[in-house]
N, C-alpha and C positions, 0 to 999 in steps of 0.2 A: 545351250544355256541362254543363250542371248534372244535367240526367237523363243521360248519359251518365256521370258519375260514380257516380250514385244505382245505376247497373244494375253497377258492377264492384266497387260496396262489394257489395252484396245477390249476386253470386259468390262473392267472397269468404271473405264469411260463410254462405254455403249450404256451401262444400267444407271450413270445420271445422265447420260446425252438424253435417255428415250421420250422422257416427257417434255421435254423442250424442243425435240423433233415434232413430238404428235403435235405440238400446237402451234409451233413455224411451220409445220407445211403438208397439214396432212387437209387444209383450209377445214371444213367444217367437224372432225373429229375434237373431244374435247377432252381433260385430263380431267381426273376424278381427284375430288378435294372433298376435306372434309371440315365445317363450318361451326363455329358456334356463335350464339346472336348476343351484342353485349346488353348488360344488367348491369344496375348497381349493386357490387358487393362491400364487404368489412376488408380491407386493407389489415393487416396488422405486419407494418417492416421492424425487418429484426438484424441483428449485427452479431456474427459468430465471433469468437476469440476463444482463447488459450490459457492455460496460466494452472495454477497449482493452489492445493487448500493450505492457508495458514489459520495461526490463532492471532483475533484480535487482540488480546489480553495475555501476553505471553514474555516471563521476563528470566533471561539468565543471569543468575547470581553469580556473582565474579566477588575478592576480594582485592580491601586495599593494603591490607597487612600480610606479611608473608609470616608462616608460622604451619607447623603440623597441626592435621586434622586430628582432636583428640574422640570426638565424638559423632555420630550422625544421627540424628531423632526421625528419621524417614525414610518412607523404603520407595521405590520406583514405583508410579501408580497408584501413590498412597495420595490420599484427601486432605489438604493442608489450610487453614484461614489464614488470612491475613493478620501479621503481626505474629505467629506461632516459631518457639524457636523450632530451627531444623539441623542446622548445625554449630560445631565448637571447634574455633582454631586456638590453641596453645596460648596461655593467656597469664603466665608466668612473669616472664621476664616485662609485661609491660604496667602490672598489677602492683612491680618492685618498684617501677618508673613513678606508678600513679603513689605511691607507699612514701617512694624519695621528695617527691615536689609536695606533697601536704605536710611531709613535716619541715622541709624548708619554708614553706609561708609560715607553718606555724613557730619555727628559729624567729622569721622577721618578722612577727606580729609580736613576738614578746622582745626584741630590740628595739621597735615604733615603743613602746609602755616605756621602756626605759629611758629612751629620749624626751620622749613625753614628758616625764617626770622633770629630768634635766632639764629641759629649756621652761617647764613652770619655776623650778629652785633658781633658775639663772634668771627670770625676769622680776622674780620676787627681790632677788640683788640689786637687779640695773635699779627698779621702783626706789628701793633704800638708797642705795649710791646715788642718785638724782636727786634725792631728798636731803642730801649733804651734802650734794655740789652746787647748789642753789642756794644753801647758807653756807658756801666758801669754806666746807670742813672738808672738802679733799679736789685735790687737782684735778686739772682738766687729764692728767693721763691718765688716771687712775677710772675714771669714768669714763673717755673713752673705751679704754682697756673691757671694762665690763659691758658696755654698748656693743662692741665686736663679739664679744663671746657668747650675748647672745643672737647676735647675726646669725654666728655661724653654727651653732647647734641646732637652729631653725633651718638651715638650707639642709642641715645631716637630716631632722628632720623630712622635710620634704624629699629630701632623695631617699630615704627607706619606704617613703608612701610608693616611690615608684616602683622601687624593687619588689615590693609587696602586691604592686599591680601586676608588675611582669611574673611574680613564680603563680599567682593567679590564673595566669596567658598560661604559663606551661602545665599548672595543673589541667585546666578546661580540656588543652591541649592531647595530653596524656591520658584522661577519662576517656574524649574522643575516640583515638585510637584501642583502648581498650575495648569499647562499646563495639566498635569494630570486628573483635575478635568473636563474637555470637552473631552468628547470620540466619535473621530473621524473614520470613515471606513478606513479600513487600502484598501480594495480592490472594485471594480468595482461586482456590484451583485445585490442579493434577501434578503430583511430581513426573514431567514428563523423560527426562533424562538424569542423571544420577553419573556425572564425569569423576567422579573421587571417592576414594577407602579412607577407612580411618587408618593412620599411620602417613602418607601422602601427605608432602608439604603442597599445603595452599599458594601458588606466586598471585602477586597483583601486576599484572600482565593483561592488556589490550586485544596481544594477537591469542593465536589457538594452539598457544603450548600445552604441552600436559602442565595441569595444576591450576592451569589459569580461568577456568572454566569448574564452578562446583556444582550445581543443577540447574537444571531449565522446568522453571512453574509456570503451567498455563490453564486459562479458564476453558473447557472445553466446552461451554456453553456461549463461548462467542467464535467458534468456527466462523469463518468466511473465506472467498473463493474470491484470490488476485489476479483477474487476468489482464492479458496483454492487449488493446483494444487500438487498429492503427490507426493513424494518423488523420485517414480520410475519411474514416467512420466517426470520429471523437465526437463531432459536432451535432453528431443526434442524441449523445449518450446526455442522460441527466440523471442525478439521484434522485432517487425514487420510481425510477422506471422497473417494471416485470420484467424478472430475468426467470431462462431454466438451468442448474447446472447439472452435468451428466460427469463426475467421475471415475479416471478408465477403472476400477474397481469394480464398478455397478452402471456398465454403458447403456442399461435398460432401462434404470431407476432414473428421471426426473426429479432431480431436489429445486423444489421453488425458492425466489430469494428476489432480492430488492436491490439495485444500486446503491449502494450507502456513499462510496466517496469518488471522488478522479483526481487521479494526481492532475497538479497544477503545469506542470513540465515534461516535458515527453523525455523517453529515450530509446536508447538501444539495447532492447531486450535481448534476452540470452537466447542463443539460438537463431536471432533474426538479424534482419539488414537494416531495412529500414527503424524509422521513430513511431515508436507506439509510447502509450499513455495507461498506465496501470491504473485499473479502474477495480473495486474492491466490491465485490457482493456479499452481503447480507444473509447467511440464509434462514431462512422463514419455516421451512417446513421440510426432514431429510427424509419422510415418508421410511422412517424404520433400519435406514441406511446407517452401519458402521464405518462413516465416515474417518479417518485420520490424516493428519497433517502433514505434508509434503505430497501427499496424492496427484499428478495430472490429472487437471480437467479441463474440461471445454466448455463453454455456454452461451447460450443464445439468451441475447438482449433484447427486450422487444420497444425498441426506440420509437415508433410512432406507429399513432392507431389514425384511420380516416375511414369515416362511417358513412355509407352508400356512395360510392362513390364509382365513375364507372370506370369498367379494369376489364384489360384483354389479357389471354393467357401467355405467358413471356413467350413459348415457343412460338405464336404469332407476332410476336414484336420484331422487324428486321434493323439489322443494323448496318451503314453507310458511314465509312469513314472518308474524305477527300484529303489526302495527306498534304496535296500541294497549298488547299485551302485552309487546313488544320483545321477541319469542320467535322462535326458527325451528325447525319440525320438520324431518327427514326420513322420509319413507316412498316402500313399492314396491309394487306390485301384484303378488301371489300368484294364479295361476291352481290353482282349485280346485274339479272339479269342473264344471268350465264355466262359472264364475263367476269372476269378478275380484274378491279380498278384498284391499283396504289393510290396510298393516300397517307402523306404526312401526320404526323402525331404528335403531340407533346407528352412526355410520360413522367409520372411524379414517384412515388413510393409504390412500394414492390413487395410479395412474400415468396414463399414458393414457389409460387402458382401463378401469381396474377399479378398484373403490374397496373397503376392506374394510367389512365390516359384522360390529359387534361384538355387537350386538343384535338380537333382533325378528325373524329367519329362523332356519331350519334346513337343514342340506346336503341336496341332491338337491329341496329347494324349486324349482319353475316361476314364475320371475319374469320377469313381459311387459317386454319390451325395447321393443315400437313395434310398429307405427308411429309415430311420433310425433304426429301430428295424433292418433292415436289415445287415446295416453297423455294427449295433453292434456285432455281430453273425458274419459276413463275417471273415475266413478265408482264407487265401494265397493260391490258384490253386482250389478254390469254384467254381463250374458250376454256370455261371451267364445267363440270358437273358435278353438284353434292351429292357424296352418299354417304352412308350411315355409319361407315367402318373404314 
């Protein structure tokens, strides 16, 4: 077992030693390379990510009254406007409530008349009794006495105004809540889920009890596509950049769309480690796609365009890291001559394909693409020869 291993490392290693042998020491023998001469081409870098279709326009109805659902005007799927009713919770017992406090304002609106009245019949007195304590036809107690009585009919007064403002407070109050009890579409949409029967008490509840959750209405003409965009990418990303999104539904179909927003604050997305930044797509054009909400998808951003500009194929871009230096070079192999010359490089934005380089070549430059066993072995003043394949 063991020599049978010993002989398929010692393969292995003979099929990338061989082109690094031919040209350490075969002296004038040369490794075949194969070249292409740079140009200025169209850059367009892109930034892949992740993430799932939501609706921008999308609200679940929840209630703040608890009460049975006595009716539903909607069915799942059904076409609904804004302000249209859709449902009815039990509206009885608060209908009594709103029935009790209107006729108590209306008790203390006709108790204010009465006082009303009193304190004009009591000031009509004090007026007389001042008029006869003035020409000394009655005592000072006697006029006091009347002075007080209408003090104090004027404070009963004013405190009925208040009471009168407050069953006002609990009528307002009590309509409120009533109003409450018909749940109307806040938006223009789809009934997309449909959580409740009629007979089911409605809770006004936060979490995701049953009851607490009546439908979810959404615009299905504002679809767009949330993905997860990391950390070290953000910084190319801008709204209004061309994006594509592919749906795993329709991994064939290209749907076009736009950056519309970034989140402001990173996090830790579901599923991942690191900070990424939910960035939101637009989409423009589903090319016929039955698209639905909560779908995974994936999509390519295309964060920056640079027009002619000159770009080597990545798979000739090398890369040198000096870990001791915490440095990393890039460089390419220049065919020159018959020789293989390294040569540093600066490299900027990248696609698939090509990567620019803003340094360290010049255009119509023969830079070795591969082999790639070859490239890897290839050193600095290596006997090279081009061939076509």
């Amino acid at each position: 077992m063991n020599k049978r291993l010993l002989i398929v490392v010692g393969i292995i290693v003979a099929v990338v030693a061989v082109p690094l042998v031919q040209v350490r020491f075969s002296g004038a023998s040369s490794v075949k390379v194969q070249v292409e001469k740079l140009e200025p081409r169209s850059i367009q870098a892109s930034v892949l990510a992740s993430g799932r279709l939501v609706y921008e326009q999308q609200a679940k109805l929840t209630t703040e009254e608890i009460g049975r659902v006595t009716a539903i005007y909607v069915a799942e799927g059904e076409r609904v406007k804004k302000g249209q009713l859709v449902l009815q919770i039990d509206d009885q017992r608060l209908r009594a409530a709103v029935e009790q406090n209107e006729a108590a304002q209306r008790v203390q609106e006709i108790a204010i008349q009465r006082q009303q009245l009193q304190v004009e019949n009591l000031r009509m007195q004090w007026e007389r009794m001042r008029g006869l304590h003035d020409k000394k036809l009655i005592d000072d107690d006697k006029f006091e006495t009347a002075s007080k009585n209408l003090d104090i009919a004027q404070v009963d007064l004013d405190s009925s105004h208040e009471s009168l403002s407050q069953y006002r407070a609990q009528l307002v109050q009590a309509k409120d809540r009533l109003s409450k009890t018909s749940v109307y579409s806040p938006i223009d949409g789809t009934v997309t889920t449909l959580d409740i029967k009629v007979g089911e008490t409605a809770i006004s509840s936060s979490t995701n009890i049953p009851g607490s959750n009546l439908m979810t209405i959404a615009n299905p003409d504002t679809m767009l596509a949330e993905v997860n965009v990391d950390e070290a990418d953000i910084a190319t990303i801008e709204p209004g950049q061309h994006a594509r999104v592919f749906a795993i539904a329709f991994p064939d179909t290209a749907v076009e769309g736009a950056v519309a927003s970034i989140a402001v604050s990173a996090k830790v997305a579901e599923g991942r480690q690191g900070l990424s930044f939910a960035v939101k797509i637009r989409l423009t054009d589903r090319k016929g796609a039955n698209l639905r909400p909560g779908m995974s998808c994936r999509a390519e951003i295309f964060a920056a365009a640079r027009e002619r500009v000159l770009a080597a194929p990545i798979q000739a871009i090398r890369v040198e890291e000096d870990l001791t230096q915490k440095s990393t070079k890039r460089f390419v192999f220049v065919e020159r001559g018959g020789t293989a010359k390294r040569i540093e490089v600066s490299a900027g934005v990248s696609d698939d394909m090509y990567q620019e380089i803003t340094q360290g070549v010049n255009e119509g430059d023969a830079v070795i693409t591969g082999p790639d066993r070859v490239l890897r072995a290839l050193r600095d003043g290596d006997r090279v020869v081009v061939t076509s394949s």
